[in-house]
C-alpha positions as a Python dict, from the first residue, in 0.01 Angstrom:
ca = {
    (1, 'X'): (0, 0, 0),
    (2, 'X'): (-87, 370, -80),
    (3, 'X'): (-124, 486, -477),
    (4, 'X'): (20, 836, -553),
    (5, 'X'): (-111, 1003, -843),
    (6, 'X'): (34, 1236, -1051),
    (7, 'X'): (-169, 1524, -1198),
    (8, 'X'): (54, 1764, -1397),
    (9, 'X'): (196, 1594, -1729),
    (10, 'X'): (373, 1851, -1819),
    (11, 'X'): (631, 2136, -1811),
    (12, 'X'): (680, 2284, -1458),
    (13, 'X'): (945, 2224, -1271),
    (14, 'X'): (755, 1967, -987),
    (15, 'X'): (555, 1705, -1026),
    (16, 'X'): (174, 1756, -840),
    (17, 'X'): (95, 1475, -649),
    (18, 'X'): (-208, 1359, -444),
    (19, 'X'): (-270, 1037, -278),
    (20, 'X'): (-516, 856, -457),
    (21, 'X'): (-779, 651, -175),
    (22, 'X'): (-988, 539, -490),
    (23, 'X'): (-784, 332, -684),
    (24, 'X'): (-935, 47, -840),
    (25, 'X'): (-664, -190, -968),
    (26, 'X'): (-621, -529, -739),
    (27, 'X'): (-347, -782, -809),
    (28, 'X'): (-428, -1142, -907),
    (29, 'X'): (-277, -1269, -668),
    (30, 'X'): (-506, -1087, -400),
    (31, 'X'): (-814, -1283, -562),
    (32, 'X'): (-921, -1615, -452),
    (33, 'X'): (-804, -1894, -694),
    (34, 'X'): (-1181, -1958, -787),
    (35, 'X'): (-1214, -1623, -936),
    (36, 'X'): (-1040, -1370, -1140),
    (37, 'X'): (-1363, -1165, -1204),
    (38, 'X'): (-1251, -839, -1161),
    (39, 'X'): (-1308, -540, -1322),
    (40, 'X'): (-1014, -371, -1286),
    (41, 'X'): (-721, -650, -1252),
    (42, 'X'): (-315, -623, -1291),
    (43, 'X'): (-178, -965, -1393),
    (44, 'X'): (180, -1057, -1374),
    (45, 'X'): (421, -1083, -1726),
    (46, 'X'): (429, -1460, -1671),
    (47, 'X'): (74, -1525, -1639),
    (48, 'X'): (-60, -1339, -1922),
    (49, 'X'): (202, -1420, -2154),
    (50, 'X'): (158, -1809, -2106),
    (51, 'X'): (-222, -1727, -2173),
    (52, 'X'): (-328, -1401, -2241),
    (53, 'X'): (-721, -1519, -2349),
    (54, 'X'): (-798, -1626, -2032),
    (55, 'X'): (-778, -1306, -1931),
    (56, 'X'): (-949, -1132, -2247),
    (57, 'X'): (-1283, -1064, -2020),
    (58, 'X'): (-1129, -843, -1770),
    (59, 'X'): (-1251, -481, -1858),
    (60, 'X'): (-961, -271, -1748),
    (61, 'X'): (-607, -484, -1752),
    (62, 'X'): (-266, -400, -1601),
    (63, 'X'): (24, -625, -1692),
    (64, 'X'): (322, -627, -1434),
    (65, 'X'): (610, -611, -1594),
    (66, 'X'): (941, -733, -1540),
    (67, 'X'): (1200, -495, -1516),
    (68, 'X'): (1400, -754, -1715),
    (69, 'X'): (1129, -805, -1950),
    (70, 'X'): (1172, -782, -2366),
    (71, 'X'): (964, -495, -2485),
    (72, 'X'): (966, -647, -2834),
    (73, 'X'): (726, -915, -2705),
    (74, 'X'): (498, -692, -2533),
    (75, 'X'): (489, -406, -2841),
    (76, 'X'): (213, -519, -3053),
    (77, 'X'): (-36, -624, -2773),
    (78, 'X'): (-8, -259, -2575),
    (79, 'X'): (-333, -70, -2702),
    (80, 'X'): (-503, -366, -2510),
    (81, 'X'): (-336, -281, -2164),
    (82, 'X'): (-476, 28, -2001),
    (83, 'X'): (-160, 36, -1722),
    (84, 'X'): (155, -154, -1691),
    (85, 'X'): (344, -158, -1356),
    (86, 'X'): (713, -141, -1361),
    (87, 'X'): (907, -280, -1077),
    (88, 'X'): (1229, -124, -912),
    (89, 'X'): (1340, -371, -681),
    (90, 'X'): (1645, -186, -564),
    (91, 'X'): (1676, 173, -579),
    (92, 'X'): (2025, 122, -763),
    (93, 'X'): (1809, -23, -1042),
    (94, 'X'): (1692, 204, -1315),
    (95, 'X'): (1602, -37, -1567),
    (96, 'X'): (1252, 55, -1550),
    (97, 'X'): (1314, 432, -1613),
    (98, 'X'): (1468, 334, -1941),
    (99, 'X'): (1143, 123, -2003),
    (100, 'X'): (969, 365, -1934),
    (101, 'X'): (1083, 593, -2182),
    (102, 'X'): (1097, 352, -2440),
    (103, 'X'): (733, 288, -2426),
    (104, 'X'): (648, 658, -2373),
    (105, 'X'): (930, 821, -2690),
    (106, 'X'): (903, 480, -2964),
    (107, 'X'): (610, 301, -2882),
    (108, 'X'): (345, 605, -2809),
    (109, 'X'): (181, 415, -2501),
    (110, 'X'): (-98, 608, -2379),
    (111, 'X'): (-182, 382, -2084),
    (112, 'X'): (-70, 454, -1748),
    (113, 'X'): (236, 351, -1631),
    (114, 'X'): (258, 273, -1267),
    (115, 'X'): (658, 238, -1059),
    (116, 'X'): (634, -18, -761),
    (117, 'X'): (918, -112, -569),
    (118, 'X'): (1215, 41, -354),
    (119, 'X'): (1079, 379, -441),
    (120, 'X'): (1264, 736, -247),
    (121, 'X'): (1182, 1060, -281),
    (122, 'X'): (1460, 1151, -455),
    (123, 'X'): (1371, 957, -757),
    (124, 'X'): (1019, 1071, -774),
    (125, 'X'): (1112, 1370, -1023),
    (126, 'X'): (1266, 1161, -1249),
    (127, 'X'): (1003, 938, -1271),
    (128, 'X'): (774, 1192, -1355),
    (129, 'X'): (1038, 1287, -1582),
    (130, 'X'): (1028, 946, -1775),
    (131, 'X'): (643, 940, -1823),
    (132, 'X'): (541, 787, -1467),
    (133, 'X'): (174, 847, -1421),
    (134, 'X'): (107, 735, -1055),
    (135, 'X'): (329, 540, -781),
    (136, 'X'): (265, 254, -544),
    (137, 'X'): (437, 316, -224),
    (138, 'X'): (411, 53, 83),
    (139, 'X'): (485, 295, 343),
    (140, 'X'): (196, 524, 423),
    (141, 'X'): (497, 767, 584),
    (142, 'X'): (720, 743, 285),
    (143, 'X'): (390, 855, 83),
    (144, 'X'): (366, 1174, 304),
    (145, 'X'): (701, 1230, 282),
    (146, 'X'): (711, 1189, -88),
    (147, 'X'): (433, 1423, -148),
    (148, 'X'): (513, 1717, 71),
    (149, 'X'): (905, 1699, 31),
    (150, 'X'): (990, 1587, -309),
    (151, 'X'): (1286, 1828, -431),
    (152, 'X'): (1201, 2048, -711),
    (153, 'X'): (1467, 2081, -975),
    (154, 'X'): (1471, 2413, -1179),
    (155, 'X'): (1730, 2324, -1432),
    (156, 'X'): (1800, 1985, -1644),
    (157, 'X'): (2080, 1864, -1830),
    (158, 'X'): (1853, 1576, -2024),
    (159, 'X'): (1580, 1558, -2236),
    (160, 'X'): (1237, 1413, -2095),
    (161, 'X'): (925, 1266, -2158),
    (162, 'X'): (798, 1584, -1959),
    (163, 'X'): (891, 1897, -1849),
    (164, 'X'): (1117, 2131, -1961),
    (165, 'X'): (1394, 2157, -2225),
    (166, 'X'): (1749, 2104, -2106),
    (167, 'X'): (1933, 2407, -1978),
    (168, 'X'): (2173, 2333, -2279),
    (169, 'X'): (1883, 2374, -2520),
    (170, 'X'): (1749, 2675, -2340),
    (171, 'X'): (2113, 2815, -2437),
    (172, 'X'): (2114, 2746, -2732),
    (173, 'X'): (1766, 2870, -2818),
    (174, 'X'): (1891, 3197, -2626),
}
């Protein structure tokens, strides 16, 4: 699993992108069943909605969540989650663009937001576009591929979390 981080947050046309070899976030499910110390842990939806105390000592917490998942539910507990991780388990599935923006445009999340999944390179500007901080990609290949190859777009025809306006805006701004 290799982590690509985004640097720019804002207006050009391409993302930047680095790999990132220091990434500190570990799944629960990695850890032994005896311990969940960790300082730096992302815990699946289910598990830290059916108990989210028993996870109140972890210093830095990631939820995983569901592409599926009610943001309604989640809303008043995100200034304690420092990342969530949205899934796209088909690259036909945007659902967790449009989460994305939700939490980024109505709910002002300033935590990183992570996409896992069936990820292309194709897909990585919009991502970027939607408020995607950093990407976990399984294929170390796919990772080179999406850093050095990504296509940059110089013209949009929708509004963003980042970069710049619409070309219909632009027009209209003259």
């Amino acid at each position: 699993m290799t982590i690509i981080r985004i640097l720019n947050q804002s207006a050009p046309a391409r993302p930047e992108m680095i790999l990132d070899q220091d990434d500190p976030w570990v799944y629960l499910s990695e850890l032994s069943q005896q311990t969940v110390d960790h300082d730096y842990l992302i815990v699946p939806w289910q598990d830290w909605q059916a108990d989210p105390e028993s996870f109140s000592h972890i210093q830095h917490l990631a939820i995983q969540f569901p592409n599926d998942g009610d943001l309604e539910v989640l809303k008043n507990q995100l200034d304690q989650i420092q990342m969530l991780v949205l899934d796209f388990p088909a690259f036909t599935d945007g659902r967790s663009y449009s989460i994305a923006s939700t939490l980024k445009q109505q709910y002002y999340y300033q935590g990183e937001l992570r996409a896992t999944g069936d990820i292309l390179p194709d897909q990585i500007h919009f991502m970027w576009r939607c408020g995607f901080d950093s990407l976990e990609v399984k294929d170390d290949s796919l990772a080179e591929v999406i850093i050095n190859k990504s296509p940059p777009f110089t013209a949009f025809y929708q509004t963003a979390i980042k970069g710049e306006r619409p070309i219909y805006k632009q027009r209209e701004l003259g």
